[in-house]
C-alpha positions as CSV (number, residue, x, y, z in Angstrom):
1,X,-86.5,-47.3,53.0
2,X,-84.9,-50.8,51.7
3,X,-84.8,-53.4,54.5
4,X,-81.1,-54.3,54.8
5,X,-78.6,-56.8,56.8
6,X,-80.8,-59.9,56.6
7,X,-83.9,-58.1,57.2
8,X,-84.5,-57.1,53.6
9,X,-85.2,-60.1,51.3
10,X,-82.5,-60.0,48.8
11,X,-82.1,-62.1,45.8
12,X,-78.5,-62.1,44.3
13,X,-77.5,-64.0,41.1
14,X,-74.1,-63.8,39.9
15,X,-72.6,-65.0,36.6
16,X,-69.0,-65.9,36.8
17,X,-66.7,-66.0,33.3
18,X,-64.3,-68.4,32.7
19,X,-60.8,-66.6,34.1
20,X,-57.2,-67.1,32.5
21,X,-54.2,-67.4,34.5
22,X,-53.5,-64.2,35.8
23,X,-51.0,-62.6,38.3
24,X,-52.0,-60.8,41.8
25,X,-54.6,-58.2,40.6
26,X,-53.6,-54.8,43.2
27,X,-54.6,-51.0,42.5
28,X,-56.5,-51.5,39.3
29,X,-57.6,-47.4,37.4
30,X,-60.2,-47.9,35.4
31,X,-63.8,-47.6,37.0
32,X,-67.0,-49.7,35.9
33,X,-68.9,-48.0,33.5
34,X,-73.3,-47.7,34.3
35,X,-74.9,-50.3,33.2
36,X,-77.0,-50.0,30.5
37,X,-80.9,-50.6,30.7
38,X,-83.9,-51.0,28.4
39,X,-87.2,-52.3,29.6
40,X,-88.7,-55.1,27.4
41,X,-91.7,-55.7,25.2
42,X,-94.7,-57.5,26.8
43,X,-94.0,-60.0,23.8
44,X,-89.9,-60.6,25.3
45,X,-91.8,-60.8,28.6
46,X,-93.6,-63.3,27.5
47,X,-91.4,-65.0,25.7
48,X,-88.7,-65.0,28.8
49,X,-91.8,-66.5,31.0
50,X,-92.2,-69.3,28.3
51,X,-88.2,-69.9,28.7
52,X,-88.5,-69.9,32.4
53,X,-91.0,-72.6,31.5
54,X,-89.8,-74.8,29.3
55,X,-88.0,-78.1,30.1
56,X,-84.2,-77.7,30.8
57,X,-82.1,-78.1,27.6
58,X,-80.4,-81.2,26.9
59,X,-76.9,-79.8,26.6
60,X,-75.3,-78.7,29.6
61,X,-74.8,-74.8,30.5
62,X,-71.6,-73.7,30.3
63,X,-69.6,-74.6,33.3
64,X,-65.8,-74.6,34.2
65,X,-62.9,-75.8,32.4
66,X,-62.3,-80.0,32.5
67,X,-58.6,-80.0,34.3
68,X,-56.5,-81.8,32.6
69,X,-56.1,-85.6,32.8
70,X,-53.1,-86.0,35.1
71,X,-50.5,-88.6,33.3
72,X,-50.8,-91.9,35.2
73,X,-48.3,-92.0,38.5
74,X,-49.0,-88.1,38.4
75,X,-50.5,-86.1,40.9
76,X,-53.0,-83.5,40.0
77,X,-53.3,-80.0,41.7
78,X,-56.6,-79.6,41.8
79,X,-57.8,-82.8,42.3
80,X,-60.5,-82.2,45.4
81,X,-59.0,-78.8,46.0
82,X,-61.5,-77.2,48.4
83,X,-62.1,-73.8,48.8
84,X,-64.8,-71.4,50.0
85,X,-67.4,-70.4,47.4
86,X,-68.3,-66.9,49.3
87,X,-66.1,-65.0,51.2
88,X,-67.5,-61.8,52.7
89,X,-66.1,-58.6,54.6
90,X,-67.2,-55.4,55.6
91,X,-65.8,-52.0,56.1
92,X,-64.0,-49.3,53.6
93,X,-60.8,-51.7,54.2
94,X,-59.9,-54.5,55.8
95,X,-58.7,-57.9,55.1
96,X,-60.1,-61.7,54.8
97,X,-58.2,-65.2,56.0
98,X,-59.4,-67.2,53.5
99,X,-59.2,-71.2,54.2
100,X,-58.1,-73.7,51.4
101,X,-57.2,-77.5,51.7
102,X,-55.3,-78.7,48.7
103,X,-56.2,-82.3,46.9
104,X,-52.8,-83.2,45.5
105,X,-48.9,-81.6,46.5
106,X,-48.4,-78.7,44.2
107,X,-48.4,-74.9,43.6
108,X,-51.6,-72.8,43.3
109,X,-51.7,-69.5,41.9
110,X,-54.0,-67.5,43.0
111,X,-55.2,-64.4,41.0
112,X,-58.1,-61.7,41.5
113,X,-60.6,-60.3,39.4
114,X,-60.8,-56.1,40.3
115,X,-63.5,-55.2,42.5
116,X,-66.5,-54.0,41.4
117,X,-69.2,-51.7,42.6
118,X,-72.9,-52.2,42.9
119,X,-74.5,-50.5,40.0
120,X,-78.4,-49.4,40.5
121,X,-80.5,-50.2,37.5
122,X,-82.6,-46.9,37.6
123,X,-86.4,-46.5,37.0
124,X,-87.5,-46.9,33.3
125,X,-90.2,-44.3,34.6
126,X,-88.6,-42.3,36.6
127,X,-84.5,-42.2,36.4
128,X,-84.5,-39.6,39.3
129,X,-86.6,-42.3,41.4
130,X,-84.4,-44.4,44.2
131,X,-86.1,-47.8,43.5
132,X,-85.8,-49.7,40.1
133,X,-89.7,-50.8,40.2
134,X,-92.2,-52.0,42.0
135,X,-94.0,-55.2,41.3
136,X,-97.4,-57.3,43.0
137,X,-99.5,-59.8,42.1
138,X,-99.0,-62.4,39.3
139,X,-96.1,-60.2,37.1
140,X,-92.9,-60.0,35.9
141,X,-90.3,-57.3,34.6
142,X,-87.2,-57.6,32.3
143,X,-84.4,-55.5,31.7
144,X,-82.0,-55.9,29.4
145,X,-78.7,-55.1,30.9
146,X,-75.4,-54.4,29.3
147,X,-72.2,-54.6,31.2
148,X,-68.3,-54.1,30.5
149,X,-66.6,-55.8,28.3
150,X,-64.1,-59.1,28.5
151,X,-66.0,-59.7,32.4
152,X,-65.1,-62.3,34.8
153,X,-67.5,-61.4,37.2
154,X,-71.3,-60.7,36.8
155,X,-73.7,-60.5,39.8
156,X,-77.0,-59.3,39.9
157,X,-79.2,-58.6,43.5
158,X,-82.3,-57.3,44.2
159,X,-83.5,-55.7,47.3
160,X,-87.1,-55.8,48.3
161,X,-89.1,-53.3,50.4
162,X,-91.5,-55.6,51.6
163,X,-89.7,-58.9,53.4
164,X,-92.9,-61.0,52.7
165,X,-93.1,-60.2,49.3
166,X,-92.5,-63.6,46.8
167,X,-90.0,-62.6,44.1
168,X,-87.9,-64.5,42.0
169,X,-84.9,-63.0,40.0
170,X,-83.7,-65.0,36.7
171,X,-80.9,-63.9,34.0
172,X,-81.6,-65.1,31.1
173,X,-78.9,-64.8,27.6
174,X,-79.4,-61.3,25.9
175,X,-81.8,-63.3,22.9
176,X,-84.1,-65.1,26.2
177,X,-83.1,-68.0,24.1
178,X,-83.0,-71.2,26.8
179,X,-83.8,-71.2,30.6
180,X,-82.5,-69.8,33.1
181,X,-78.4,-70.2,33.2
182,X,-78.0,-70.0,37.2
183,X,-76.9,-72.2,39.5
184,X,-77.6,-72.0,43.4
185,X,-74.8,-70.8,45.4
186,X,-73.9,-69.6,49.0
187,X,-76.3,-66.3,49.1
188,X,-73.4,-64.6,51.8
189,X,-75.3,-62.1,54.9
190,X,-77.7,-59.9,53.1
191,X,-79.0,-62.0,50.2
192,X,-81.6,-65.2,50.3
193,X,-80.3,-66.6,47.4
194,X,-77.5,-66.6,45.1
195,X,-76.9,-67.9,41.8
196,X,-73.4,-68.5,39.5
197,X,-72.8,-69.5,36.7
198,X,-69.4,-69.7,34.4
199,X,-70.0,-68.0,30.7
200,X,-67.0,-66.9,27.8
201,X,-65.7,-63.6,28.4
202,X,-67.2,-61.9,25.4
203,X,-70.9,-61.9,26.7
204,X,-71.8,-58.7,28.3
205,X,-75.8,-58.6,27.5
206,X,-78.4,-60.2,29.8
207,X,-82.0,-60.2,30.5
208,X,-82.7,-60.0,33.9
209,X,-86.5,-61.0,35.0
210,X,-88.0,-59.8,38.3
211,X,-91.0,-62.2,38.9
212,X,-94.2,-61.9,41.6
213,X,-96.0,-64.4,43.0
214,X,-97.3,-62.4,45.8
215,X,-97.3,-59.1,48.2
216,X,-96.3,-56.0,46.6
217,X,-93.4,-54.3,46.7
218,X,-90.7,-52.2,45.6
219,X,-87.5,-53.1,44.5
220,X,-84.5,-52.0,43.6
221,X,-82.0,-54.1,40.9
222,X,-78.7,-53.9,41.4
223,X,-75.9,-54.9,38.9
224,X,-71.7,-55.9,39.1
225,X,-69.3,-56.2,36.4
226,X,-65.6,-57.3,37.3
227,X,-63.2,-57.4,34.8
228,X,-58.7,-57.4,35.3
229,X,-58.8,-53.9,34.8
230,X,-61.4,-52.7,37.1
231,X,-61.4,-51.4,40.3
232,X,-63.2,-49.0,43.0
233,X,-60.2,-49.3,45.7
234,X,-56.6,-51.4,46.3
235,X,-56.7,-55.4,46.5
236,X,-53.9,-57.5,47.6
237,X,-53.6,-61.2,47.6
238,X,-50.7,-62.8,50.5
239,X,-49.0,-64.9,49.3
240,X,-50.3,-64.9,45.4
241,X,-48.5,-68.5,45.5
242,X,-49.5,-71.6,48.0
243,X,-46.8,-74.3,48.3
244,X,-49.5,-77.3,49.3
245,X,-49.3,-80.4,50.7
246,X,-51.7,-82.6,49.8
247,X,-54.6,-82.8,52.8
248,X,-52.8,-80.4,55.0
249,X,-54.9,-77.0,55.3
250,X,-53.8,-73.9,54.3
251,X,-54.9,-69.9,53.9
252,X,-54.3,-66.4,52.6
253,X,-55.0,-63.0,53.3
254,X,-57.2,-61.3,50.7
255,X,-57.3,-57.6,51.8
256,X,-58.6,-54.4,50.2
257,X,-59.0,-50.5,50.7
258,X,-59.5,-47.3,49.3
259,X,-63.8,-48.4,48.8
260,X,-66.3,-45.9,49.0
261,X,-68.8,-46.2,52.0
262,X,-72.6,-47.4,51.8
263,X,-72.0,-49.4,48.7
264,X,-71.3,-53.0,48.2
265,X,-68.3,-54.3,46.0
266,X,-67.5,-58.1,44.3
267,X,-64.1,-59.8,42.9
268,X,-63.5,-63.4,41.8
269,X,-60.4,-64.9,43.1
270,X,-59.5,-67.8,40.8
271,X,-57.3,-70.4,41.8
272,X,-54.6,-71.3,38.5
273,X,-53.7,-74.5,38.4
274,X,-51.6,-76.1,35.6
275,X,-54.6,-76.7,33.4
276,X,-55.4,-72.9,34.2
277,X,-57.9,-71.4,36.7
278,X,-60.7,-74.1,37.3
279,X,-62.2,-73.2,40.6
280,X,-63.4,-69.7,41.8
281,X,-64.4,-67.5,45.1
282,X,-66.2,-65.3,45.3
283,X,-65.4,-62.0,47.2
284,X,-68.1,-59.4,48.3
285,X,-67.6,-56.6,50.4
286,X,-70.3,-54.3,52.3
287,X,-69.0,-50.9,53.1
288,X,-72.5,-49.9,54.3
289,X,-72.6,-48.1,57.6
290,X,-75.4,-48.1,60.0
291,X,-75.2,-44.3,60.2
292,X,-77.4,-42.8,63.4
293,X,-79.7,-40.5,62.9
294,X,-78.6,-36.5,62.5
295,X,-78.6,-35.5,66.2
296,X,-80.5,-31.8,67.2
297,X,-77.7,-28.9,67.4
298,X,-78.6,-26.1,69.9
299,X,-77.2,-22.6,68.5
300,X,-78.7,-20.6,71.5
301,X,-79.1,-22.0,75.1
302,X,-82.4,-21.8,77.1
303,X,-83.0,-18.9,79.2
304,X,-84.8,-19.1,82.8
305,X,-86.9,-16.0,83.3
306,X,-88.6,-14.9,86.6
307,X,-87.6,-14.0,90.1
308,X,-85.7,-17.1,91.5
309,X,-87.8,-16.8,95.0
310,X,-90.0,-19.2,97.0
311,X,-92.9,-19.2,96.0
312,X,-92.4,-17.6,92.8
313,X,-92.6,-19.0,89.7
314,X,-89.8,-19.9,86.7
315,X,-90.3,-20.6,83.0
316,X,-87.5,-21.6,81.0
317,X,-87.8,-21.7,77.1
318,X,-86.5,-24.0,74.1
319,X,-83.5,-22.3,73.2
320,X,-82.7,-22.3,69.5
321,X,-81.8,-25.4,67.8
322,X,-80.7,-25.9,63.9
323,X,-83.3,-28.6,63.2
324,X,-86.6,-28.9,62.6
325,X,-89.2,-30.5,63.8
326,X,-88.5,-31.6,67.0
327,X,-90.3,-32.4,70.3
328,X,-88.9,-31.0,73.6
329,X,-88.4,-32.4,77.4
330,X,-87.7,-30.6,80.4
331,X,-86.2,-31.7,83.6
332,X,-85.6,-29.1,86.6
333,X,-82.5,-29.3,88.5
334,X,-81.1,-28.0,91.6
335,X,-77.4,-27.8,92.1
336,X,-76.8,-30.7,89.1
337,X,-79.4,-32.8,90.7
338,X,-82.5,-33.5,89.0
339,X,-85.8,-32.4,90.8
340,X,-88.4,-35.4,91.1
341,X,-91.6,-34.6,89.4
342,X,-90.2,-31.4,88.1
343,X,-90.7,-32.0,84.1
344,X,-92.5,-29.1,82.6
345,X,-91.4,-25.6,81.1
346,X,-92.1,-24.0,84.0
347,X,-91.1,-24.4,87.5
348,X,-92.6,-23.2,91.3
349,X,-89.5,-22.2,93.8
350,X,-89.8,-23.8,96.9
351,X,-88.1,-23.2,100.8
352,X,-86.5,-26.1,99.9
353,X,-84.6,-24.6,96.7
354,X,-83.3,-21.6,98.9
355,X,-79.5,-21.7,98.6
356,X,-79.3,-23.4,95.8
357,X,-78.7,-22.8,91.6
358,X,-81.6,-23.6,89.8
359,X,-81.6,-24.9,86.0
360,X,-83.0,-26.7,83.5
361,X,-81.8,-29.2,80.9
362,X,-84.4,-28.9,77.8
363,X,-83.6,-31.9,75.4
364,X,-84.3,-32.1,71.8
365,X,-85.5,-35.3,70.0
366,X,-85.7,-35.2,66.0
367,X,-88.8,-37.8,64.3
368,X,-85.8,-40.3,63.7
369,X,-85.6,-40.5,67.3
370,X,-82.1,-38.5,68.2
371,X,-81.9,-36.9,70.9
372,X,-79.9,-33.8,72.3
373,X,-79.8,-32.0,75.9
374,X,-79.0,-28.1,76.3
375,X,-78.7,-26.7,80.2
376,X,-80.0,-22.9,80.8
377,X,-78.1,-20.8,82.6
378,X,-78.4,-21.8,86.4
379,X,-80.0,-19.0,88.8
380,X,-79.4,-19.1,92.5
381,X,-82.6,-19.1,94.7
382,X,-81.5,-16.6,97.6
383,X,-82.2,-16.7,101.1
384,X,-84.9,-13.9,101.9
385,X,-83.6,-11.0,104.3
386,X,-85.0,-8.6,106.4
387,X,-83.4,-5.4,107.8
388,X,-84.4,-3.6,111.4
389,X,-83.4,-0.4,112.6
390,X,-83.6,1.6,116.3
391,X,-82.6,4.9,117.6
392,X,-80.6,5.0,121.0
393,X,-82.7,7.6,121.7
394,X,-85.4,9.6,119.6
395,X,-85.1,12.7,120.8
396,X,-81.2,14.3,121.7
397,X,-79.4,17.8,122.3
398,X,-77.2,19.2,120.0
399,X,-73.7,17.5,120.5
400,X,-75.3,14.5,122.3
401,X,-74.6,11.2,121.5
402,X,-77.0,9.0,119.3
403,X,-75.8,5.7,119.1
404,X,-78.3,3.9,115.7
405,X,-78.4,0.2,115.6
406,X,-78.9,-2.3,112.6
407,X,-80.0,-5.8,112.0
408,X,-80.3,-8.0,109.5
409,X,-81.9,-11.4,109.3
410,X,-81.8,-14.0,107.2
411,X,-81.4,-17.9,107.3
412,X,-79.1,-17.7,105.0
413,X,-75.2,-15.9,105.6
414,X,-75.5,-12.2,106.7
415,X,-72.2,-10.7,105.8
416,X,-70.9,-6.9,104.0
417,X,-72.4,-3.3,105.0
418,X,-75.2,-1.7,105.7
419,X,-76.2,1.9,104.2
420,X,-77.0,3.7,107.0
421,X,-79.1,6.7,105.9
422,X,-80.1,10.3,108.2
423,X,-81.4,12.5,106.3
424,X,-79.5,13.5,103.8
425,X,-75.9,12.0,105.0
426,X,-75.2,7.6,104.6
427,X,-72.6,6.3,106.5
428,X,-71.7,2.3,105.6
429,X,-72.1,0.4,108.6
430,X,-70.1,-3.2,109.4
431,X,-72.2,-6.2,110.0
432,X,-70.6,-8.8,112.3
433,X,-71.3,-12.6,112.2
434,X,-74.7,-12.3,113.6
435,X,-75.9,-9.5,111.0
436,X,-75.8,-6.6,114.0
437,X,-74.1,-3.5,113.1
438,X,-74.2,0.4,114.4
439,X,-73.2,3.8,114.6
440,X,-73.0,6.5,116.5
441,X,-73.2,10.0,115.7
442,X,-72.6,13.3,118.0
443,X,-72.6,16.0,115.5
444,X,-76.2,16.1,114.2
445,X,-77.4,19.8,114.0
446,X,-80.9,20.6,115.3
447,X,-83.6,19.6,113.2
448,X,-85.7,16.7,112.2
449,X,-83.9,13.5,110.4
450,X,-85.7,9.8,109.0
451,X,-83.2,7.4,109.8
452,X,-83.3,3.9,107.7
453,X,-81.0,0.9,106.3
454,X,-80.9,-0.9,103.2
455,X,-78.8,-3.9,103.1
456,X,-77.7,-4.9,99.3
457,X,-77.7,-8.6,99.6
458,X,-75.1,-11.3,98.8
459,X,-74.8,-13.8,96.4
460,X,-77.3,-16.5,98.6
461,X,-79.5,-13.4,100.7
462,X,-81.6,-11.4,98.9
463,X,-81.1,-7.2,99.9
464,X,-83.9,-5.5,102.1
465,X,-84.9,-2.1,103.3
466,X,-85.8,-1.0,106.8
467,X,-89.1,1.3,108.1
468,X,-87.8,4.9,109.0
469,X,-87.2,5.9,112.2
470,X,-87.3,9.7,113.3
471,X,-85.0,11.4,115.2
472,X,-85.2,15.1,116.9
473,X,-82.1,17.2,117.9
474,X,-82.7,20.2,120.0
475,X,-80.7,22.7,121.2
């Protein structure tokens, strides 16, 4: 992955054209175009390396139009009229207060270039590849690069993998006639260095040179070409007119919208003077987003299995989740509250857990580092019970009364019935507040009868059974 946001070492050179008077550029239809590639010759490399070389040429570079000898007495517009080279923003939309302080009283008209998107060069290779090249040692790679027509704006960066790698990037005239026509500029947040230079709107070829000195590493050339009529989104420029006062500062709002995300955008706002535009910012606008990794997504909770009872024991499993590879945690809870220590799948009940709802909360971390929690179903650890039973008498006449008693105990609450069972008959016997219930029977026929009690349980006390009793009526 590309280091990014100051972390990556990136080299941006971009190559301004002279700009006409224009009026307030807004929604603007027509896209950019790819740029075109070819890969040169080891001779043009050569060559281009020998350019890089040579002494500077005599003649200047082409630079901005001369404003126009004011008339003596006169004042002149853009006499020391300062503004920003760079101005930068971030975000799919949004706006920018852009500071100007005028040399001279006058009207400045203020025009914009239509944003334009980075364009990747791709891999002479490999198209399909994400990275334009990669490049160590002593070496350098050219492309030649063709961009749209009548452009105002031309910007080249490069992004490097490696932020200690040494790597220069030049642009060169389509022939590699001359050195290198760039001119250091404000690099703005996620370049090192930036270069501008002001060339006639018909040239649309460079040669673009990626040179090592050093580590290796991969990179990945990017390339821009404003023109008037293109645009990736909505611009607006309030007010397009400035009535200045000489010395006094000023500002406008440049705003934009409508970008695509995770892509990076330029414009060149010229400032129209009555000699026409001589001075130029330059706009760039990051619309990448710092996206978090995909978190896990759970499709089917965890299940706790086992009998929830001190001293037994409780596993609980993964779940289901929609992503792969992942790496699981487990923390034990009882009644929301996590259990110290308790951090495995599986789990040993304690006396202290009786009475309360067990669960676990297994949490899902992906190799990127995200992390998602799922909660099994809780399972209440009951309260044992245990259930007694007596005869009023074990042996009784026919019509005589035999009174059976029950009891259940339990630390937890006792409450409900109690199946009563003799022989084949059950009678449901009320418990009161201390668990003791009973019965008492006078029409038994003679025979033998087991007598015994189950109690069901509750929600927090576990159900129990009784020994039999036996009971004899005579006549």
């Amino acid at each position: 992955m590309l280091h990014r946001r100051g972390v990556a070492a990136a080299v941006t050179v971009a190559l301004l054209a002279a700009l006409a008077p224009l009026g307030v550029v807004g929604a603007f239809a027509d896209e950019l175009p790819p740029a075109a590639t070819e890969v040169l010759s080891p001779e043009a490399d050569a060559a281009a390396l020998a350019a890089a070389s040579a002494p500077a040429p005599t003649s200047p570079a082409p630079t901005t139009p001369a404003p126009t000898t004011p008339e003596p007495g006169t004042a002149d517009p853009a006499a020391d009229f300062v503004a920003p080279a760079l101005v930068t923003g971030t975000g799919t939309s949004g706006s920018i207060t852009v500071p100007v302080t005028p040399g001279a009283t006058g009207v400045v008209r203020i025009t914009a270039s239509g944003l334009a998107p980075g364009v990747p060069v791709p891999n002479p290779d490999d198209p399909a590849s994400p990275i334009t090249g990669s490049i160590s040692g002593i070496d350098q790679q050219s492309f030649l690069v063709t961009l749209p027509a009548s452009l105002v704006l031309s910007r080249f960066e490069i992004e490097l993998s490696n932020p200690a790698a040494d790597v220069d990037l030049l642009i060169f005239g389509a022939d590699g006639v001359g050195g290198p026509v760039g001119t250091a500029v404000e690099p703005g947040p996620t370049a090192s260095e930036a270069q501008e230079v002001f060339v006639l709107p018909s040239v649309n070829e460079f040669r673009v040179a990626v040179r090592s000195f050093g580590p290796a590493t991969d990179f990945v050339l990017r390339t821009f070409g404003s023109t008037v009529t293109s645009s990736a989104g909505t611009q607006t420029v309030t007010p397009f007119e400035l009535d200045t006062e000489a010395g006094v500062p000023t500002n406008y709002t440049y705003s934009w919208s409508g970008l695509a995300p995770n892509s990076v955008f330029v414009a060149a706002i010229g400032y129209a003077f009555d000699a026409g535009v001589t001075q130029y910012t330059t706009v760039r606008i990051d619309t990448t987003e710092d996206t978090a990794p995909a978190t896990p997504v759970n499709v089917v909770r965890p299940v706790i299995t086992g009998k929830a009872e001190a001293g037994r024991t409780l596993r609980v499993n993964t779940g289901e989740w929609a992503s792969a590879d992942l790496t699981f945690g487990y923390q034990w809870q009882s009644d929301g509250v996590d259990i110290p220590g308790a951090t495995r799948a599986r789990y040993r009940v304690t006396d202290a857990d009786r009475g309360s709802a067990l669960s676990a909360l297994v949490t899902a971390r992906t190799p990127e580092g995200a992390v998602a929690g799922s909660p099994a179903e809780p399972v209440v650890v009951k309260y044992a019970s245990e259930t007694r039973v007596w005869l009023s008498r074990a042996t009784a006449s026919v019509g005589q009364k035999v009174t059976i008693g029950v009891k259940v105990m339990s630390d937890g609450p006792v409450t409900g019935t109690v199946d009563v069972r003799v022989g084949d008959r059950h009678f449901d016997v009320m418990l009161n507040a201390r668990g003791y219930g009973q019965v008492t029977l006078t029409d038994l026929a003679r025979g033998g009868y087991r007598v015994s009690a189950a109690y069901a349980g509750s929600d927090l006390v576990t159900g129990s059974m009784s020994g039999a009793e036996r009971l004899r009526v005579t006549r």
